[in-house]
py3Dmol code that shows the C-alpha trace and the ligand (Angstrom):
import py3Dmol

protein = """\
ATOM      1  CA  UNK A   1      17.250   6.813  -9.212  1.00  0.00           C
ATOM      2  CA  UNK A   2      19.630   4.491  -7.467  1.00  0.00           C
ATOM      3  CA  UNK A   3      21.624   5.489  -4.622  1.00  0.00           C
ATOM      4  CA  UNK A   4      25.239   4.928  -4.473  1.00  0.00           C
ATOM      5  CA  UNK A   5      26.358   5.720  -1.215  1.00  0.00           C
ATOM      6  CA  UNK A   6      29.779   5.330   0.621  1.00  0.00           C
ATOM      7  CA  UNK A   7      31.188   5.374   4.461  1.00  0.00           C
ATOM      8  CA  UNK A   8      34.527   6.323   4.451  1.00  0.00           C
ATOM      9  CA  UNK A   9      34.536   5.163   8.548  1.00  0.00           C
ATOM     10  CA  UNK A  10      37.585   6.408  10.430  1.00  0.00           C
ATOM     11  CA  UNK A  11      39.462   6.945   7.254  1.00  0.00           C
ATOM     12  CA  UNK A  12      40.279  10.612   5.274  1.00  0.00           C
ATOM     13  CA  UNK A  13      41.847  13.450   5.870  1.00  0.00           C
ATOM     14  CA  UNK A  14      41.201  17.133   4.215  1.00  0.00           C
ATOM     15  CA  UNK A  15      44.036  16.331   1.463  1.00  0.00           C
ATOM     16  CA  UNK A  16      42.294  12.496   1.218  1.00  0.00           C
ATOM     17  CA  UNK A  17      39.274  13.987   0.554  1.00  0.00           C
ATOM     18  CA  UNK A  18      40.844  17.023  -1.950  1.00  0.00           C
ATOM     19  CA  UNK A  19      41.803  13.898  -4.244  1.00  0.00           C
ATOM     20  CA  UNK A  20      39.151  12.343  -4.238  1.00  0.00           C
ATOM     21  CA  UNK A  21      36.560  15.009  -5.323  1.00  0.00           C
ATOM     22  CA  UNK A  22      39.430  15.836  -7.984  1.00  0.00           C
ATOM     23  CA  UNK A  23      38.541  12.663  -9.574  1.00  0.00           C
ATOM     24  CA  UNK A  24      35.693  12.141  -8.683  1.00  0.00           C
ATOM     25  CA  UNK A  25      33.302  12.452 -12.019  1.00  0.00           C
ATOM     26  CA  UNK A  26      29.819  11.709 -10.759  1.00  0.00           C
ATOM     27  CA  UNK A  27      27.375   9.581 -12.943  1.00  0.00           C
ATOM     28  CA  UNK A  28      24.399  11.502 -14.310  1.00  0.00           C
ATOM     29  CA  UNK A  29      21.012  10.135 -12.853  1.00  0.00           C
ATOM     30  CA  UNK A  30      22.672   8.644  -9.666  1.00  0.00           C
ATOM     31  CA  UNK A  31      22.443   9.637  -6.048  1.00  0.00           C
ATOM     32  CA  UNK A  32      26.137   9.740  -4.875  1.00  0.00           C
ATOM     33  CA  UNK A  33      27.069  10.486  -1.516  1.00  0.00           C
ATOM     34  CA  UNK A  34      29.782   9.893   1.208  1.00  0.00           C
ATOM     35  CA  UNK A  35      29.562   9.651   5.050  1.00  0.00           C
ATOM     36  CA  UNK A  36      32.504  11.508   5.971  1.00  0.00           C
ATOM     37  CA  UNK A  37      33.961  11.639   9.357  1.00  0.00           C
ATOM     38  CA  UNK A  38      32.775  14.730  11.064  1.00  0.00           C
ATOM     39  CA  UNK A  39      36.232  16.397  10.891  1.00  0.00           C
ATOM     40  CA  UNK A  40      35.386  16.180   7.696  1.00  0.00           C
ATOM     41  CA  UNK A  41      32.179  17.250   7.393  1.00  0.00           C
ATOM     42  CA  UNK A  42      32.647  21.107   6.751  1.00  0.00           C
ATOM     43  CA  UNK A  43      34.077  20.354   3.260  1.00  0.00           C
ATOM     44  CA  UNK A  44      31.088  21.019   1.012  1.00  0.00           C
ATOM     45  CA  UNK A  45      31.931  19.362  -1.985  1.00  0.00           C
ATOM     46  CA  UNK A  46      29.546  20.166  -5.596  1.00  0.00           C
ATOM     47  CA  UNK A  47      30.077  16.536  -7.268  1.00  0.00           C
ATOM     48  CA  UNK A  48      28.227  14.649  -4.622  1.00  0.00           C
ATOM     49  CA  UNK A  49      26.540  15.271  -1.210  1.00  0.00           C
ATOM     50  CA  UNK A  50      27.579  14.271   2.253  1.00  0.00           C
ATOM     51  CA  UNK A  51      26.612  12.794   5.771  1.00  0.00           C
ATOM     52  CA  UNK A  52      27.531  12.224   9.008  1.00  0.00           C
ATOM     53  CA  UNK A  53      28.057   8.410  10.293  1.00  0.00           C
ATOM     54  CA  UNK A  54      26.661   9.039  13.518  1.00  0.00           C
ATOM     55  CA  UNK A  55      24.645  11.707  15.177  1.00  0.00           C
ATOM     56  CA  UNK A  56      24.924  11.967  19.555  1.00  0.00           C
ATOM     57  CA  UNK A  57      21.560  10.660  21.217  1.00  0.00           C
ATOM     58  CA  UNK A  58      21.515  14.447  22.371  1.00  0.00           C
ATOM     59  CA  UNK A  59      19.544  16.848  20.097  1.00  0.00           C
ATOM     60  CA  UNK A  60      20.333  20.701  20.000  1.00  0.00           C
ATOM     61  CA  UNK A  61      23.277  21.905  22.190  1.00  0.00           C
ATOM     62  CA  UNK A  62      24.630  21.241  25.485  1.00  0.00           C
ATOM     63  CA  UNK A  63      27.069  20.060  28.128  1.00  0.00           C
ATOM     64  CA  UNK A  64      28.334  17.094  26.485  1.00  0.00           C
ATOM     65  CA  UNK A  65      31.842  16.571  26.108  1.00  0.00           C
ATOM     66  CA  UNK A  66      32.884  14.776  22.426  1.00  0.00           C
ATOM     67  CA  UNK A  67      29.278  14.612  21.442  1.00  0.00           C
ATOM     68  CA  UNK A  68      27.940  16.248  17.838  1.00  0.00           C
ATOM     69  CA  UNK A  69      24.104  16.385  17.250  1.00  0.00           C
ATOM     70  CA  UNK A  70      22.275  16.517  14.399  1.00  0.00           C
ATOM     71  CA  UNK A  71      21.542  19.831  14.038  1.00  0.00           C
ATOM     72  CA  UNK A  72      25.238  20.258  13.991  1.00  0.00           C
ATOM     73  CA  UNK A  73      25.775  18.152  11.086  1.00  0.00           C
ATOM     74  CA  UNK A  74      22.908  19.781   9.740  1.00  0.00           C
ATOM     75  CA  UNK A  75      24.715  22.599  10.238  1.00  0.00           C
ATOM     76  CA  UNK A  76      27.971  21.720   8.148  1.00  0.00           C
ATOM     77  CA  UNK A  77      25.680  21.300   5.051  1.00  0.00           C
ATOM     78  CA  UNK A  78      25.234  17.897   5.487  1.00  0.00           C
ATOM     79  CA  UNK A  79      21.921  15.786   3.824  1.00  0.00           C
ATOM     80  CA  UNK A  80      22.231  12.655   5.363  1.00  0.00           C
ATOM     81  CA  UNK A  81      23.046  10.406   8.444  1.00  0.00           C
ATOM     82  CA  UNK A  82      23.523   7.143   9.497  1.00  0.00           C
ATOM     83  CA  UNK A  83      21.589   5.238  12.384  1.00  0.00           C
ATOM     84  CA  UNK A  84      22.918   1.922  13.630  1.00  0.00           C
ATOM     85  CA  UNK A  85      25.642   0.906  11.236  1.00  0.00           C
ATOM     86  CA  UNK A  86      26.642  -2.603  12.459  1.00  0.00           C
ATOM     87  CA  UNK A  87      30.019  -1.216  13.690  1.00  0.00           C
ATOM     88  CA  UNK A  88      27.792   0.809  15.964  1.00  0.00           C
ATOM     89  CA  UNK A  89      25.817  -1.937  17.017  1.00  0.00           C
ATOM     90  CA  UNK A  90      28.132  -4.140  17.618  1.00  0.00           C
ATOM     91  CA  UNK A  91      31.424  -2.468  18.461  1.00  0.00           C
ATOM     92  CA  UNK A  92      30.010   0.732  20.405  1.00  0.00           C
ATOM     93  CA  UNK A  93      27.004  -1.235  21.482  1.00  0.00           C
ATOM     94  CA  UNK A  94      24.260   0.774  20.630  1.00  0.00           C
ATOM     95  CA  UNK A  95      20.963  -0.468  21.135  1.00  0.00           C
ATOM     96  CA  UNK A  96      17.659  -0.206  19.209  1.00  0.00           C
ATOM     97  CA  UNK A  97      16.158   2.220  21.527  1.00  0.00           C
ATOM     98  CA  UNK A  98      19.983   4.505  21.070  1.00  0.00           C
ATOM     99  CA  UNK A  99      19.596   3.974  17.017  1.00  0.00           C
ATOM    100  CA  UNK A 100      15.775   4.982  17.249  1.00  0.00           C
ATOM    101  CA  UNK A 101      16.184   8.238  19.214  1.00  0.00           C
ATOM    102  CA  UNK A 102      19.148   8.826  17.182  1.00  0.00           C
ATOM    103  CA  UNK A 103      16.988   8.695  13.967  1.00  0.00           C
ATOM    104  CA  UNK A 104      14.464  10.491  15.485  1.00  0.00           C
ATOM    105  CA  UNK A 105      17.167  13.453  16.352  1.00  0.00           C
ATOM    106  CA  UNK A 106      18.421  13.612  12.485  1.00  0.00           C
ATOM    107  CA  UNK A 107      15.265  13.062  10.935  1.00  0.00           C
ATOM    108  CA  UNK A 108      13.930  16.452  13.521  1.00  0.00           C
ATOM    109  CA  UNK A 109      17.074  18.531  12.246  1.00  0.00           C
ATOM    110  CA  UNK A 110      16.327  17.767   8.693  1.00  0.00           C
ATOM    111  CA  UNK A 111      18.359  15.284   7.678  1.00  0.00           C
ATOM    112  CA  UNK A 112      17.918  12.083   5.544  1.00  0.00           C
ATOM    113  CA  UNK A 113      18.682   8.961   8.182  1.00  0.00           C
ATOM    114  CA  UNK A 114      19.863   6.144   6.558  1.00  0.00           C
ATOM    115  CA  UNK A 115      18.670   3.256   9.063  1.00  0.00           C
ATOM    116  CA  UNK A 116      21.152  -0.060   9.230  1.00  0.00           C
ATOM    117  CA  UNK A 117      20.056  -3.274   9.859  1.00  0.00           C
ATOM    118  CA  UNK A 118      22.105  -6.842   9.352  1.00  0.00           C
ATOM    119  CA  UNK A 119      22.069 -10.071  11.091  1.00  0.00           C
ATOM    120  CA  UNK A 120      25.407 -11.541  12.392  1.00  0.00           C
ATOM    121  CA  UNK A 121      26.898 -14.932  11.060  1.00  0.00           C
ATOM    122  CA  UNK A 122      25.424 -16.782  13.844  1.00  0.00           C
ATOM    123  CA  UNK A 123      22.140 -15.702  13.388  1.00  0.00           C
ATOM    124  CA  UNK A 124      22.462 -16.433   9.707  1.00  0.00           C
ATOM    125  CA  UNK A 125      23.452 -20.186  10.238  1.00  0.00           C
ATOM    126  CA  UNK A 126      20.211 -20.797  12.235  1.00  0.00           C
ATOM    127  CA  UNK A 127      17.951 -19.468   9.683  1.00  0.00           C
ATOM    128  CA  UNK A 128      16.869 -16.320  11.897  1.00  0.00           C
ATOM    129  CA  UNK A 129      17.762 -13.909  10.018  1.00  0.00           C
ATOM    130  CA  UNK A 130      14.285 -12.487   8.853  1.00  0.00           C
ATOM    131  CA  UNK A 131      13.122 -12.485  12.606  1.00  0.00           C
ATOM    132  CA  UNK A 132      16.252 -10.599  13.623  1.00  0.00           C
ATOM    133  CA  UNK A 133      16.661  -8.139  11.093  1.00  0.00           C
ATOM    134  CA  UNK A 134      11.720  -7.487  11.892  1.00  0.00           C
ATOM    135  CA  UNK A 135      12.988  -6.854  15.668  1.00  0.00           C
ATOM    136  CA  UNK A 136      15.599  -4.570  13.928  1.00  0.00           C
ATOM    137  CA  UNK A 137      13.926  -2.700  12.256  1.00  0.00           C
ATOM    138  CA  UNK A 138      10.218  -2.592  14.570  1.00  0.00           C
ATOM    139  CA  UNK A 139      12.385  -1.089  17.705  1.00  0.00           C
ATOM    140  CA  UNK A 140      14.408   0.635  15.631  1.00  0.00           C
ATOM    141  CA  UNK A 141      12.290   2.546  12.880  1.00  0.00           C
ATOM    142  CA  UNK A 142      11.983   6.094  14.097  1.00  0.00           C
ATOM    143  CA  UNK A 143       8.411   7.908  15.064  1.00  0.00           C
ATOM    144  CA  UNK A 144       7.503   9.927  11.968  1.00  0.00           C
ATOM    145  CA  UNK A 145       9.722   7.898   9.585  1.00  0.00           C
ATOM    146  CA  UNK A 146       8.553   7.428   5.880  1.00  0.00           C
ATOM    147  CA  UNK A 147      10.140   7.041   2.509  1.00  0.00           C
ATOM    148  CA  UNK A 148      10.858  10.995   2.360  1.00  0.00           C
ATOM    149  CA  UNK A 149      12.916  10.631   5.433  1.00  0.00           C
ATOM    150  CA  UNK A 150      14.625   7.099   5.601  1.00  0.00           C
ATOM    151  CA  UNK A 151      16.158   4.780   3.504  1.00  0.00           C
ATOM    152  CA  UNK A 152      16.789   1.177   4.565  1.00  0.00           C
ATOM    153  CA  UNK A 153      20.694  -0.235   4.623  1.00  0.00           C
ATOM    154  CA  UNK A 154      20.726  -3.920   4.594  1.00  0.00           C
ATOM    155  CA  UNK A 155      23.835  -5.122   6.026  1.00  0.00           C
ATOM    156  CA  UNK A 156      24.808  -8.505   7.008  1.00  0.00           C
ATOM    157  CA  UNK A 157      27.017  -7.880   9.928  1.00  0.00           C
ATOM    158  CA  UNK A 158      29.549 -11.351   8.015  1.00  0.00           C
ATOM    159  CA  UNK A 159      29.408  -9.504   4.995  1.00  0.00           C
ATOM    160  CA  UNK A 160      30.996  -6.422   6.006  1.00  0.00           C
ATOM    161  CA  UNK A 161      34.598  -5.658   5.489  1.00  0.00           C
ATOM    162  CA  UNK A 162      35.069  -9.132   5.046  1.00  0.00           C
ATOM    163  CA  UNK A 163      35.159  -9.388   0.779  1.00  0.00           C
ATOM    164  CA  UNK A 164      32.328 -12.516   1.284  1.00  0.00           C
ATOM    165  CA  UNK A 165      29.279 -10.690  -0.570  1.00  0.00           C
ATOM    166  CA  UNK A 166      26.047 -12.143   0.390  1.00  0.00           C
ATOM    167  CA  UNK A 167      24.337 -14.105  -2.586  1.00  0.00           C
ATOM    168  CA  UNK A 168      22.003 -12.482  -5.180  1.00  0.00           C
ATOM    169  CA  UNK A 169      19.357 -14.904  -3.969  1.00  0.00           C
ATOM    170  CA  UNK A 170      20.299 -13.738  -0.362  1.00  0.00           C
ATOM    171  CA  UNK A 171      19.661 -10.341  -1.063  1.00  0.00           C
ATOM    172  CA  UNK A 172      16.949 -10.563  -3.184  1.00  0.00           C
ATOM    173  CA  UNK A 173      14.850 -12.649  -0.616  1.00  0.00           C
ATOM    174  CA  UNK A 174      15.824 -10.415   2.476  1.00  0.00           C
ATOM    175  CA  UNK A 175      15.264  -7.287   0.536  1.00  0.00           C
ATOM    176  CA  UNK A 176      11.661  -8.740  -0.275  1.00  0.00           C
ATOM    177  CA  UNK A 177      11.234  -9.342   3.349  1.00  0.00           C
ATOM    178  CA  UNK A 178      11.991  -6.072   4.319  1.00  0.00           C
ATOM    179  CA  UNK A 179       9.906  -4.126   1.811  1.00  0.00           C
ATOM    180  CA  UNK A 180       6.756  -6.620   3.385  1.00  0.00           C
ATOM    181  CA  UNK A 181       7.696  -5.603   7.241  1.00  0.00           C
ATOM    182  CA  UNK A 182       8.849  -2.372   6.561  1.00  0.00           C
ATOM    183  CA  UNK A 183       7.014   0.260   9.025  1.00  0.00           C
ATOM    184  CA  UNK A 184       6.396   2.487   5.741  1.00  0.00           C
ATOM    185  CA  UNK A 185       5.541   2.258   2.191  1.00  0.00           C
ATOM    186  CA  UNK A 186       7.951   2.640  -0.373  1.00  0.00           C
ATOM    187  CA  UNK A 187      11.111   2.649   0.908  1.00  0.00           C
ATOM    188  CA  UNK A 188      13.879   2.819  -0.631  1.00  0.00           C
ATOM    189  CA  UNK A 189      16.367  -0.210   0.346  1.00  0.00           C
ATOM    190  CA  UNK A 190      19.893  -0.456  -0.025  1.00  0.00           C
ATOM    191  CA  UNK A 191      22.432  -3.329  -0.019  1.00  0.00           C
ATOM    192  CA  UNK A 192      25.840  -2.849   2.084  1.00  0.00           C
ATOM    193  CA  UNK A 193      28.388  -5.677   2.794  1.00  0.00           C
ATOM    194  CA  UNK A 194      31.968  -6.123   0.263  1.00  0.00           C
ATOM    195  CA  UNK A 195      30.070  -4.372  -2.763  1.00  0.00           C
ATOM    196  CA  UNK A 196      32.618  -3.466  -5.450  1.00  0.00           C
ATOM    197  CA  UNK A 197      33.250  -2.174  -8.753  1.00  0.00           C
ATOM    198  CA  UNK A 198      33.310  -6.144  -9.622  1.00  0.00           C
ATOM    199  CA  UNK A 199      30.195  -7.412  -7.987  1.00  0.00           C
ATOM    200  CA  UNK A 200      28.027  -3.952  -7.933  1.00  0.00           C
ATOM    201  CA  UNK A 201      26.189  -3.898 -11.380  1.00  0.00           C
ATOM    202  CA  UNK A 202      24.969  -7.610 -10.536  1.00  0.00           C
ATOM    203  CA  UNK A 203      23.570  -6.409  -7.049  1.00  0.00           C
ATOM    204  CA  UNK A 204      22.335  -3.020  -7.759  1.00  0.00           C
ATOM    205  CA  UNK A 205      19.949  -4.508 -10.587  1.00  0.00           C
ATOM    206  CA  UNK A 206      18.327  -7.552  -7.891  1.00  0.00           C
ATOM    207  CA  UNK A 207      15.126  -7.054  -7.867  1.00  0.00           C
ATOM    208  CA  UNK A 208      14.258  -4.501  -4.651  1.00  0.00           C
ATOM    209  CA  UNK A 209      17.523  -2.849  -4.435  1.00  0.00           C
ATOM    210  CA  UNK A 210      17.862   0.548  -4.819  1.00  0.00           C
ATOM    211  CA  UNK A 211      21.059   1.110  -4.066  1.00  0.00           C
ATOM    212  CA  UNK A 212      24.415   0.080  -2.582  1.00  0.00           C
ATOM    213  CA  UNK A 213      26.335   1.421   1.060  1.00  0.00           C
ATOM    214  CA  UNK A 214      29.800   0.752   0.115  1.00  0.00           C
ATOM    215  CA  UNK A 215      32.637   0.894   3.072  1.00  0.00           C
ATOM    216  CA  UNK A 216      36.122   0.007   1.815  1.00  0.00           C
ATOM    217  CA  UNK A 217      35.312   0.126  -1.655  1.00  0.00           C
ATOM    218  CA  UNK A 218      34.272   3.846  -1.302  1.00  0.00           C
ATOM    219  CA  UNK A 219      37.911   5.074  -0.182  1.00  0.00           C
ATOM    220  CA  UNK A 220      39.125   5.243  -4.333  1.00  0.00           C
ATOM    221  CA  UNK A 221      37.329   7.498  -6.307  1.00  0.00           C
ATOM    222  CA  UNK A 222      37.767   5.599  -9.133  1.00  0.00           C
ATOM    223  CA  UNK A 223      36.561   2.335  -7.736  1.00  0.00           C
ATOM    224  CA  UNK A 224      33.091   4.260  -6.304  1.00  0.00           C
ATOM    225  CA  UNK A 225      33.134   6.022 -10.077  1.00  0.00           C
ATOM    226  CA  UNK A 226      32.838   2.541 -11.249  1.00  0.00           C
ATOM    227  CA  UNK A 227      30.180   1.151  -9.096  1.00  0.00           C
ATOM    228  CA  UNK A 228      28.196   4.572  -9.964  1.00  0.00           C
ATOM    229  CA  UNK A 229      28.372   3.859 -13.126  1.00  0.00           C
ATOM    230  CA  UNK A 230      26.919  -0.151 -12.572  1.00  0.00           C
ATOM    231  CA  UNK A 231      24.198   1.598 -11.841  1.00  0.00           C
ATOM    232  CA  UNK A 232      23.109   3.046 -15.222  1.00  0.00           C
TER     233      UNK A 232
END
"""
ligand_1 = """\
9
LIG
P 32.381 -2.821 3.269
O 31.538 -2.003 4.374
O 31.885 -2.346 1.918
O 33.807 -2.459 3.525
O 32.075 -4.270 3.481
C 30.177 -1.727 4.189
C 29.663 -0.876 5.313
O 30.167 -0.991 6.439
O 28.752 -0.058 5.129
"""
view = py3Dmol.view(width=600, height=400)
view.addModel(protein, "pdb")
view.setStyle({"model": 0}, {"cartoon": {"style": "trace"}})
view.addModel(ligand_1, "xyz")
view.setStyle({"model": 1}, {"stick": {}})
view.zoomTo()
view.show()
């Protein structure tokens, strides 16, 4: 079953979100879900399942001001959660070590982490991509990890939010890549980076991707509908 996820990043409010699940009409057969902000997150919505798009380095409870851990997004009914989006990375400067232990925390709550890798532009015009996106993933693939627990995002960090889509041969050769270093058999690997109702039914059928991680595109029900339904 391909997954067909979306990150609505610091977008949505209740009413937002109210709309959207109105029209929202979920293809049979697919995995939809949304990472929500985590003002959101209480909403338990019946048409698809949600996540969190970060969980706090700290597990359980404790003294620390702003911070929400994963067994508080557990909590909220969430399934899923993100570790190391490139905004994350590379805005909020987490580091491996930060998106590992994060993992770790969600996958120990009982959540579903969905792990984000994705080379930058520069790294990308001197051919380094497959080394960058190994050291990624080696220091950044949680203890206890496997294809029950994790799924793979593949994210080129020029591809996001920026409407230029990596090519099909792009994807298809980084995706193979990934599946041969992966730390675990069989996961499941998705593709994020300007996927669309336009350009989804092309990716989501490459050969090793399971699914998409759509940002902007994921804000219009109707739009996500559609790439849902590339999927079938
Ligand atoms: P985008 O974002 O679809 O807006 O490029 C993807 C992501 O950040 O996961």
């Amino acid at each position: 079953m391909k997954h067909i996820l979306g990150n609505w990043k610091m977008h949505g409010s209740a009413e937002d979100l109210w709309a959207w699940q109105e029209a929202f009409k979920p293809p049979v057969d697919v995995q939809c879900g949304l990472f929500l902000p985590h003002t959101l997150l209480h909403s338990q919505p019946v048409n698809f399942f949600t996540g969190a798009q970060d969980v706090s380095i700290h597990p359980g409870h404790g003294a620390f001001t702003g911070e929400i851990s994963a067994e508080m997004v557990k909590g909220t009914g969430a399934r899923m959660a993100l570790a190391g989006h490139s905004e994350r990375r590379h805005i909020i400067c987490e580091s491996n070590e930060m998106v590992k232990t994060k993992a770790e925390n969600a996958i120990r709550a009982g959540l579903t982490v969905v792990l984000c890798v994705g080379e930058p532009l520069e790294i990308r015009e001197k051919d380094k991509q497959e080394e960058y996106v190994a050291k990624q993933l080696n220091e950044s693939f949680p203890m206890g990890g496997n294809a029950d627990n994790v799924i793979i995002a593949y994210e080129p960090v020029w591809a996001i939010g920026t409407g230029k889509v990596a090519t099909l041969e792009e994807i298809a050769a980084m995706h193979a890549f990934i599946k041969g270093v992966a730390p675990a058999q069989n996961m499941a690997i998705l593709y994020g980076g300007s996927v669309k109702a336009e350009n989804a039914r092309a990716i989501l059928f490459t050969d090793n991707v399971d699914g998409v991680l759509v940002g902007g595109a994921s804000l219009k029900a109707d739009e996500f509908q559609k790439i849902g339904e590339a999927a079938l």
